[in-house]
N, C-alpha and C positions, 0 to 999 in steps of 0.2 A: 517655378522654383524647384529646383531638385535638395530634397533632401533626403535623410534616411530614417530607418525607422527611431534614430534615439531621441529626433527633434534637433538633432545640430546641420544647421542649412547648409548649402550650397551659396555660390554670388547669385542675386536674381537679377534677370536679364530687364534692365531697366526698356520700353517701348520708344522713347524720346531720347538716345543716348547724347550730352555733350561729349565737344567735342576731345581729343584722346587724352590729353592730358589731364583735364579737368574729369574726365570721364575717372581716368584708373585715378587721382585723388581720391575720391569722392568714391570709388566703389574699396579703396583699403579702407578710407575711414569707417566707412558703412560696416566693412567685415571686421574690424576691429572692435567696434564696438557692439557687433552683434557676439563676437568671439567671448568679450569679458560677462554680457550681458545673460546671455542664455544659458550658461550651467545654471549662473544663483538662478536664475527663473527657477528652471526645470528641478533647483534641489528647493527653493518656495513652497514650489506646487506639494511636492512630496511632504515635505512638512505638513502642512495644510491637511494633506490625505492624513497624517500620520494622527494628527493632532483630533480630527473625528475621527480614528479608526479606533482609539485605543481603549474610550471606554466600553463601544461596543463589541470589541477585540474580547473585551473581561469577562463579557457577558455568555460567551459561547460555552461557558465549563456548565453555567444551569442551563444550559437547552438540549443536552446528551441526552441522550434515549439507552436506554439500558436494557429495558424487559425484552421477556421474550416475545413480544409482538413486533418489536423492532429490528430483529433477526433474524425471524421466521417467514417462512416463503409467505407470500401476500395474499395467493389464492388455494394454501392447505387446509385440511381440517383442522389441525392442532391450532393453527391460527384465529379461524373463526371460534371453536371452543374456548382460546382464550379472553376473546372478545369476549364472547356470548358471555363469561364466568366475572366480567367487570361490570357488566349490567346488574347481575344477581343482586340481593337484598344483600349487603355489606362490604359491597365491591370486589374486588377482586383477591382474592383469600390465598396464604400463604399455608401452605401443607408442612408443617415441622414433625418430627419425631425426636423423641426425649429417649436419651438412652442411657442406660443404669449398667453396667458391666463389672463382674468380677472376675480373675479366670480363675481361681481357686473354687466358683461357685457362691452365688448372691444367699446372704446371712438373712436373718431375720430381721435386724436392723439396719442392713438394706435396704430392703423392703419395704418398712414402713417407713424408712427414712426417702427412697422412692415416692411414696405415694402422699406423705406431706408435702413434700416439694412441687408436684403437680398440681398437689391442689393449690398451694398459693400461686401458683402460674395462671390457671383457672381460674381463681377468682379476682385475678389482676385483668385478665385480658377475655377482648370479647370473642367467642369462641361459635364454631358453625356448627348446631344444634342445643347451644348453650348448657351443655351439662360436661360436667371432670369425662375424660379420656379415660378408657380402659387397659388398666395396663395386659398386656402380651406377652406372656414368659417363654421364653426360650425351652426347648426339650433337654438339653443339658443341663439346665438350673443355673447360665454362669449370665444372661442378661434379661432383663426386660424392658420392653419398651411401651411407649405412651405418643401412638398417633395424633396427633389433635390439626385442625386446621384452625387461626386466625383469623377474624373479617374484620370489617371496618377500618382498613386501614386504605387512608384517603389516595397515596403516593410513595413513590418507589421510597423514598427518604425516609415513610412513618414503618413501611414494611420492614427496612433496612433496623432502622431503631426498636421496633417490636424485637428483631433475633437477638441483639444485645440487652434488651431488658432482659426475655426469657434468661441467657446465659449469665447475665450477672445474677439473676433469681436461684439459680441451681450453683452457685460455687460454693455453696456450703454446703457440706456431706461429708460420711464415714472416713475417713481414711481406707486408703485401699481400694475404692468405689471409684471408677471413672465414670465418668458422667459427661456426653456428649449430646450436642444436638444438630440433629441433622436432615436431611429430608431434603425437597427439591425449595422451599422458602431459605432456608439456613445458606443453602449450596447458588442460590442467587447475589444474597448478601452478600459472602465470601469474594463472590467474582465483580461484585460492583464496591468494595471495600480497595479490592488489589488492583483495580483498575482506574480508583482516583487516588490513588497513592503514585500512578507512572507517568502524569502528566509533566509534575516539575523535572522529576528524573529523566524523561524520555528528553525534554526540550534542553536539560546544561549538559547531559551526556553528549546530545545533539551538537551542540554548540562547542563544548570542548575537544571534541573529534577531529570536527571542521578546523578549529585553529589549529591546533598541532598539527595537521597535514599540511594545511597554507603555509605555516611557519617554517615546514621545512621545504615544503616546493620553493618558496619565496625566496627563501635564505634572509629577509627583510625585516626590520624591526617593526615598519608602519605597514607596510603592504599589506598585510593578511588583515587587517583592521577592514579597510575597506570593502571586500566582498563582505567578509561577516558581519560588518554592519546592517551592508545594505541588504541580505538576505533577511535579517531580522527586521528590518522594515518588512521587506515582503511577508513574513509570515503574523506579523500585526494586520496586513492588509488582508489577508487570504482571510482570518480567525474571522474580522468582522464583516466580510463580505458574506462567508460562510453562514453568522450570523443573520446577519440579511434574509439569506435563503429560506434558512431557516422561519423567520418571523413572515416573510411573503407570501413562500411558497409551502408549509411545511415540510422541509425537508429533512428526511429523517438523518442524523448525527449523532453514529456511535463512539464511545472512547477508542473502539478499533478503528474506525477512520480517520477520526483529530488523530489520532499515533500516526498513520502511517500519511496522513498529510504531513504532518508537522517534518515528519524524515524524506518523503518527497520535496519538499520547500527549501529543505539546506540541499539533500543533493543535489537536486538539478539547478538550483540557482547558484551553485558553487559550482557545478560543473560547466554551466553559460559564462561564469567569472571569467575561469582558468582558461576558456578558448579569447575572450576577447582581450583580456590581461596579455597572454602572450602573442595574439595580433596584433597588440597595441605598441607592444614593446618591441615587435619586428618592424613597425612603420615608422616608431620614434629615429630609428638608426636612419629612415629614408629621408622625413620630414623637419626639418628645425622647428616649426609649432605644434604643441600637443594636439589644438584644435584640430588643425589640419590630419594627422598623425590618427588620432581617433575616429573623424572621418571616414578616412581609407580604410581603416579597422573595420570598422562599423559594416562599410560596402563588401566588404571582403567575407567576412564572417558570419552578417547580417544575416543573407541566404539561410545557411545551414542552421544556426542557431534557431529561424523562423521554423522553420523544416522541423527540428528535433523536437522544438517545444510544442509544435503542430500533433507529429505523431504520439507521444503521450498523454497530449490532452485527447486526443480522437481514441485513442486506444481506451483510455480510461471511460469516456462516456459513451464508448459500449457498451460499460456492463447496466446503464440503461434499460436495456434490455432483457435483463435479470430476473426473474420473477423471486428471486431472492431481496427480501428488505436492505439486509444486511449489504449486499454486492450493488444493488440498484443504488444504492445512498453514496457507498464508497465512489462511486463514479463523478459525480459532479463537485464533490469536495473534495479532489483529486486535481481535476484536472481544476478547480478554482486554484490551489495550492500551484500548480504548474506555471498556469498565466502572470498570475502574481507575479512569482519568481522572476517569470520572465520580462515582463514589465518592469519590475526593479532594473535588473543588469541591463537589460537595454536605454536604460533614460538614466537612472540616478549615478549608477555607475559610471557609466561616460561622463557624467558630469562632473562628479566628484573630482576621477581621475585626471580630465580636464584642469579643476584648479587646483589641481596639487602640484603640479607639472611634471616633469622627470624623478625631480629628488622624490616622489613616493618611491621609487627603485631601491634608494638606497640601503645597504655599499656598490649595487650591483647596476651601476644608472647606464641606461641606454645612450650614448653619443653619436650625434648627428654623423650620419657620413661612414660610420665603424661597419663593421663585420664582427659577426654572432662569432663566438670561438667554435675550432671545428668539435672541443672534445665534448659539446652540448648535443650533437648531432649526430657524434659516432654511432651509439650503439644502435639506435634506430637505422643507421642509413649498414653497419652491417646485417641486422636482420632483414631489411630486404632486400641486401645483397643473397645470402642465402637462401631467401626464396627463389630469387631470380634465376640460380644456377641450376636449380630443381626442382621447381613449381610442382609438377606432379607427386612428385615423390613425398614433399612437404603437403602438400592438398590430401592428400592418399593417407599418409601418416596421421594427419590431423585428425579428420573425418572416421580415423579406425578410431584415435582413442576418442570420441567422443561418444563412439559408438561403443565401445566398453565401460565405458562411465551410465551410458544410459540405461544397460541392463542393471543396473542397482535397482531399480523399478521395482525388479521382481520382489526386490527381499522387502518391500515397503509394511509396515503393518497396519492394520486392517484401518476405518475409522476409531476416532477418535469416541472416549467413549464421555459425557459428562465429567466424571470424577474425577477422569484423567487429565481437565484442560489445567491445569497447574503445576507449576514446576517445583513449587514445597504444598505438600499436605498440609491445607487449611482443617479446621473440625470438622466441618462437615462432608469432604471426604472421610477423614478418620472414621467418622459414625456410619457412614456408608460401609467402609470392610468392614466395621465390627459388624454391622447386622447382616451381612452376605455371608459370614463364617457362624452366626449363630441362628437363622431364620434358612438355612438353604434349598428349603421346601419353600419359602412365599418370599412373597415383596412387600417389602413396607412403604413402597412407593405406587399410589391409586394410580389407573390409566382413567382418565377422566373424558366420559361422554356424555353430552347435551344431547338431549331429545325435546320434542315439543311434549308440554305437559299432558298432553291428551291421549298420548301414544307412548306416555314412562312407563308405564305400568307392562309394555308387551317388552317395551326394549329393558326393561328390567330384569323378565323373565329370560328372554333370549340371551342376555348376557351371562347369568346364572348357570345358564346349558353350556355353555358354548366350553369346549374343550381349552384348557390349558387352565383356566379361571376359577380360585380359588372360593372366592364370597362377592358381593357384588353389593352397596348398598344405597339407598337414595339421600340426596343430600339436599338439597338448596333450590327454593322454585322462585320464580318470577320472570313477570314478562313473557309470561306462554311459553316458560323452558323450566327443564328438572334438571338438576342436578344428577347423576351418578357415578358413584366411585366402584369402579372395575378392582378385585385386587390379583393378579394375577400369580401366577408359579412361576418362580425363580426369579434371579435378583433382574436388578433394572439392567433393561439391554443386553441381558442375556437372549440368549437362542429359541429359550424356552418363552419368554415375554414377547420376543420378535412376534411369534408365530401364531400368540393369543390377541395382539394386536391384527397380525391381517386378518385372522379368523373373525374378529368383531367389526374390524369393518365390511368385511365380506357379508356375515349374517343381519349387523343391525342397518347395512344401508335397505334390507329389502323387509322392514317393518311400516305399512303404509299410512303414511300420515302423519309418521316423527321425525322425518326430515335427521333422522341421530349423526351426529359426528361425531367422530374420535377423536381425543388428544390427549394433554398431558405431558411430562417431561421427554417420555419414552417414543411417543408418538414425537412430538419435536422432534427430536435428535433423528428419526425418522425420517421425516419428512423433509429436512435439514441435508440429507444424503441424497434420496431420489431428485430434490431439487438443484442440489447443483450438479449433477451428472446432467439434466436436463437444461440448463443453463451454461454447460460448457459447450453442448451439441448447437446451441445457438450465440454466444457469445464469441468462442474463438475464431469462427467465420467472419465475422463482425472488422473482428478487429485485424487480421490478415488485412482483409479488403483495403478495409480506411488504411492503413499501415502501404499497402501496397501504391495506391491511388496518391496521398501525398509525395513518396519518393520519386515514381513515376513523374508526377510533376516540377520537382526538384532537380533530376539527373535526365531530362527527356528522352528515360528511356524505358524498356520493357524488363531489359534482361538483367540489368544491372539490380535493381527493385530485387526481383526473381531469389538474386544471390544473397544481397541483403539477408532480407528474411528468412529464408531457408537456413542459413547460420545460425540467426536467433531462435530458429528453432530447434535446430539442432543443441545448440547452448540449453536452454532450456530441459531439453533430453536428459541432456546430463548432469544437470545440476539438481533436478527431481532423483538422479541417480544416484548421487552423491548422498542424498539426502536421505536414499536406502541404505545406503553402508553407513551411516552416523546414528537415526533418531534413535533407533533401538539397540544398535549393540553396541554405542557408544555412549550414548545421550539417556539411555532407558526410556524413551516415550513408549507407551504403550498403543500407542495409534497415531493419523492421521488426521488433522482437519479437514474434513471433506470440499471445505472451498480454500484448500491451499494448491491444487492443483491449477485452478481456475485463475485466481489473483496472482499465482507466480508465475502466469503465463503473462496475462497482463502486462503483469510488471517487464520482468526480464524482455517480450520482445520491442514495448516500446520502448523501454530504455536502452535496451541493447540495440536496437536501431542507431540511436544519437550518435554512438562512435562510429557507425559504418555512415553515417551521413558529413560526417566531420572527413573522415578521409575521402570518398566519395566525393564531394564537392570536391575538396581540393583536388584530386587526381584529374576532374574534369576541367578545375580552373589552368592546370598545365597543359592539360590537350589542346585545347582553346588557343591555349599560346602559341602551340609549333609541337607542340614534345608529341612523342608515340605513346603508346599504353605502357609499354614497360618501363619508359623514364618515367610518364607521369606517375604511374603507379609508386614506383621507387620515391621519386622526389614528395610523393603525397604523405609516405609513411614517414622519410626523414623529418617535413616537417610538422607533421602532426604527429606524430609518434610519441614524443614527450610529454603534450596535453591531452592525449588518449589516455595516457598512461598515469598522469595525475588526476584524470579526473575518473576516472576508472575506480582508483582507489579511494577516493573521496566519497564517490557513489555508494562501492562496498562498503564502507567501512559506517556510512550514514545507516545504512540497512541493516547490520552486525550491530547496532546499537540496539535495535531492536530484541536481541538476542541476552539483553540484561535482564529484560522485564521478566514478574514471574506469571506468566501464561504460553503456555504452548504454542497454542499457535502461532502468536505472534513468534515467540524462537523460533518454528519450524521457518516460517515464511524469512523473517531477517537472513535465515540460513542460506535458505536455497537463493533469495536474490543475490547474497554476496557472494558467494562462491561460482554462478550464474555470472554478477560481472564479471570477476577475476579472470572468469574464462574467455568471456568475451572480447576482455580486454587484451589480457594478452598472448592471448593463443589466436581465436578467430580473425580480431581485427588485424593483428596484426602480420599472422602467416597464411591464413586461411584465405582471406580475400581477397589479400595481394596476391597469392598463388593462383588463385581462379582467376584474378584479373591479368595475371601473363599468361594463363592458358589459352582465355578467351580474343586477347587482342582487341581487337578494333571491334569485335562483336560484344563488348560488354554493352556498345552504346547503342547495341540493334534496340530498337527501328531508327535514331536519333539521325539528327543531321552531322553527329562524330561519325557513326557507323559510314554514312555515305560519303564520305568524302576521302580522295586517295591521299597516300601520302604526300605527294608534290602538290596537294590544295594544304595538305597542313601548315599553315604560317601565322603570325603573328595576330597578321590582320584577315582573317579568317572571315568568311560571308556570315558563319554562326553569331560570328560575334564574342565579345565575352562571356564569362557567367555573369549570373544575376548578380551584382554588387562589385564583381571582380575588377582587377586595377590591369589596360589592357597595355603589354609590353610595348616599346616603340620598336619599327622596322628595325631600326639603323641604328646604334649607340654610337657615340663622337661623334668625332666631327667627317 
């Protein structure tokens, strides 16, 4: 039986054929009825899936992982420190600071109005060394503040609800008196508050992006229903497979992964729509049955849609390999999101479209027998006319501006610093500059080191000595560990903090028999940096490879592969370039995420793959034929050119949604992917590659069996063969 990947068959070659006439009855009837039969299956089945996916779909928003152990590198100190700090007697304890500010200078009834409000705080909540906080006066007399640390809070949710009780505890005060609270517990809260407020928003933003682009690609009243549909199938199937994982295997699933699955799941499953939607719609002109019609599609398109959705799911579970939590997680909930997708378009889609028959087109319905009009095809078949008549010149031109795009690099600002991850000033940044303008000698943020308790007492003292470090004091024991809180000079993630951190790991790892680790917020964010430069030096090799090794297999060849990638990475170049002339002197970020280089490489080259593998195949399905490199390449951009071009923008613009939300990173990232496609789309794939592939000729397909063969073996019917799913032309047309 030959069929394709959507589950729509072939005739199967019966062993015992009667004789001719009873034969072809008996095999239309047979295709007939497998014709009406197998969409409803195939849309059954999906039901069925859809109908157990959806409660455990619901279930994926409680299994997010939030803390920072869930985004911190796997095998850091700050990591283990904050394990070590959930074992403690109270679990694992939130560090707040209570801040009192006046700028004219804090009154007397201030002050005791301060220090009454603390203490109902204190004797509400249970507290690590159980006695009221001392309050800290500023040397200008305009703040004071009230460190305290919380325990006994069971889970991220009681942590979360502990910062909102304190704040609603402190909203009554003097007039005049700002009253903030902040610290690295408050500054957790904040980021896990803004991060379950973007799921609904991220998914209808999502969703209404996608239709509006369909509806205008379309021009159709019904048409765009059906990809969007079936995409939301796929991403009810992705949530609860995700889900799955999660309960099997524990896998860790941050709200930054559901986000950026959720916008992988519409793209690229909008983007496999719009390539088979319009193969569908080129065969219905050849086919009078849609079955048949879809078939050929299928065969046609199969290929490269396997190919695309291949390289992004390989690319993404590379980062596998991550010793980052955060980047290792993102990988297989990534590329679940990708399969899904692709699963949906390839089976329910064809189905769908199947029984709807042509009228889904309408006003615009494909008729058996027609010709596509030429003014659909213009502009794409001038652009690479244009290339054709100057290949170099076009290749040369391109390759400079990408290369002046990419020096925006330089102007990038530094990492990202905590406070900064927010696009509006929640409190507990607020409280943050307020004490960095009124404390600029110390930090009110502890760098927090576990020692074994037998050995506190030396790594207490050591810390005490140790340059840059303010006061130093012991906190919490159990389990054969002490607690200690480091305070050091200057505010959090300053220069001056950096420095008193290596100095205390330098000094307390050589106290023998405390085994001491560093952590804390400062050391995170630390550790956070040196781990993904360390995970880029092993990740981006990763994914080159797998990246290279699929197309290779695709396009059988060396060279072509070669080209591919090298683009996307070039693309890439520039789109981290781009990103230096916007965050800061447009956007005012104050930094970088330090795994946005890493993930936007990710992204951008497997997805930017997808279009050179769309044109690609096809320039190869015309070689195949008869044609030379420079017709086929021409004829590859005429007719993929259009669905590059839509789904390019569908891509972007699925990524730019990202770019609503309010945390940084996630803007930084939406940024450089979309701009990253745009580029891709319609600059590289479409003049860049076509230019390199009339430069290279017949060697794009070194070592391939295109490459060896001369022009007068190039014909129809060729030794090669067709491409993989390709429809092969007849020698001879008439009669």
């Amino acid at each position: 039986m030959q069929t394709t990947s959507s589950g729509i068959a072939g005739d199967p070659q019966q062993p015992d054929a009667p004789p001719p006439a009873a034969a072809g009855a008996s095999s239309a009837a047979a295709g007939g009825k497998r014709r009406r039969s197998l969409p409803w299956a195939v849309i059954a089945g999906w039901v069925l899936l859809l109908l157990v996916a959806v409660p455990f779909a619901g279930k994926l928003e409680g299994a997010k992982r939030d803390t920072a152990v869930d985004y911190l590198p796997a095998g850091a100190d700050s990591t283990q420190v904050a394990r070590l700090q959930e074992r403690l007697p109270g679990g694992d304890t939130i560090d707040l600071v209570l801040v009192f500010h006046r700028d004219g200078g804090l009154t007397g009834a201030d002050r005791k109005a301060a220090g009454g409000r603390v203490a109902e705080v204190a004797g509400r909540h249970d507290l690590v060394g159980g006695t009221a906080p001392r309050a800290v006066p500023s040397k200008d007399g305009t703040t004071v503040m009230y460190p305290m640390a919380l325990t006994g809070l069971a889970d991220e949710k009681e942590r979360a609800d502990a910062v909102k009780d304190v704040r609603a505890e402190l909203a009554s005060h003097p007039g005049g008196l700002t009253v903030q609270v902040g610290g690295p517990g408050a500054l957790s809260a904040d980021s896990q508050e803004v991060f379950a407020s973007t799921d609904g928003t991220l998914m209808f933003a999502t969703a209404g992006v996608v239709a509006l682009l369909l509806i205008i690609t379309y021009r159709s009243p019904l048409l765009w229903l059906v990809p969007l549909g079936v995409v939301g199938v796929a991403a009810m199937a992705a949530m609860a497979i995700v889900y799955g994982l999660v309960q099997g295997f524990d896998l860790i699933v941050t709200s930054m992964s559901s986000s950026i699955m959720t916008v992988l799941v519409f793209g690229a499953g909008t983007d496999y729509a719009l390539l088979i939607v319009s193969r569908y719609r080129e065969e219905l002109r050849r086919h009078r049955a849609p079955y048949d019609a879809m078939r050929e599609a299928l065969r046609g398109c199969g290929p490269a849609v396997l190919a695309s959705s291949g390289t992004v799911a390989a690319g993404l579970l590379c980062l596998l390999a991550a010793d980052l939590n955060s980047s290792s997680g993102l990988g297989p909930v990534g590329a679940v999101g990708v399969i899904c997708a692709l699963a949906a378009m390839m089976t329910l889609l064809p189905a769908v479209l199947v029984l709807l028959g042509r009228r889904v087109f309408w006003p615009l319905i494909p008729v058996h027998g027609s010709e596509p009009r030429a003014t659909r095809r213009g502009f794409f078949e001038a652009m690479g006319d244009s290339a054709r008549r100057r290949p170099g010149a076009v290749l040369l031109g391109g390759a400079a501006l990408l290369g002046v795009l990419a020096l925006g690099v330089l102007n990038l600002p530094g990492n990202l610093k905590q406070e900064d991850t927010f696009t509006d000033k929640p409190e507990s940044v607020a409280a943050t500059q307020t004490l960095a303008d009124a404390y600029p000698d110390s930090s009110s943020q502890p760098i927090s080191v576990m020692a074994r308790t037998a050995g506190a007492d030396e790594v207490l003292r050591r810390a005490r000595s140790t340059e840059g470090v303010v006061r130093a004091d012991t906190g919490r024991s159990g389990g054969g560990w002490t607690e200690i809180d480091v305070f050091p000079r200057g505010a959090p993630q300053s220069a001056e903090e950096t420095a008193a951190l290596h100095a205390l790991r330098s000094d307390l790892v050589r106290v023998e028999g405390a085994d001491a680790l560093v952590g804390g917020p400062s050391a995170q964010q630390l550790d956070l940096k040196d781990t993904n430069a360390r995970d880029r030096m092993l990740v981006i090799p990763l994914v080159l490879i797998a990246v290279l090794l699929i197309l290779a297999a695709l396009l059988r060849s060396l060279l072509a592969p070669l080209v591919l990638v090298a683009a996307v990475v070039a693309v890439w170049g520039a789109a981290m370039g781009l990103g230096g002339l916007f965050f800061d002197p447009v956007f005012g970020f104050a930094g970088v995420d330090p795994g946005l280089p890493l993930l936007s490489f990710v992204f951008l080259v497997a997805l930017g793959v997808d279009y050179g593998i769309f044109l690609m195949h096809r320039m190869r399905e015309e070689s195949l034929r008869g044609a030379d490199v420079p017709d086929a390449a021409v004829t590859a951009l005429r007719t993929t050119g259009g669905v590059i071009a839509s789904a390019g923008l569908v891509l972007a613009a699925t990524f730019a949604v990202l770019a609503s939300l309010p945390m940084v990173m996630l803007v930084e990232m939406g940024f450089v992917v979309a701009v990253g496609v745009l580029l891709d789309t319609f600059l590289v794939r479409t003049y860049l590659v076509t230019s390199a592939s009339l430069l290279l000729k017949r060697w794009v397909w070194w070592p391939g069996a295109l490459f060896r063969r001369t022009p007068a073996s190039r014909a129809p019917a060729a030794q090669d063969g067709p491409a993989a799913g390709s429809r092969p032309e007849p020698a001879v047309r008439g009669g």
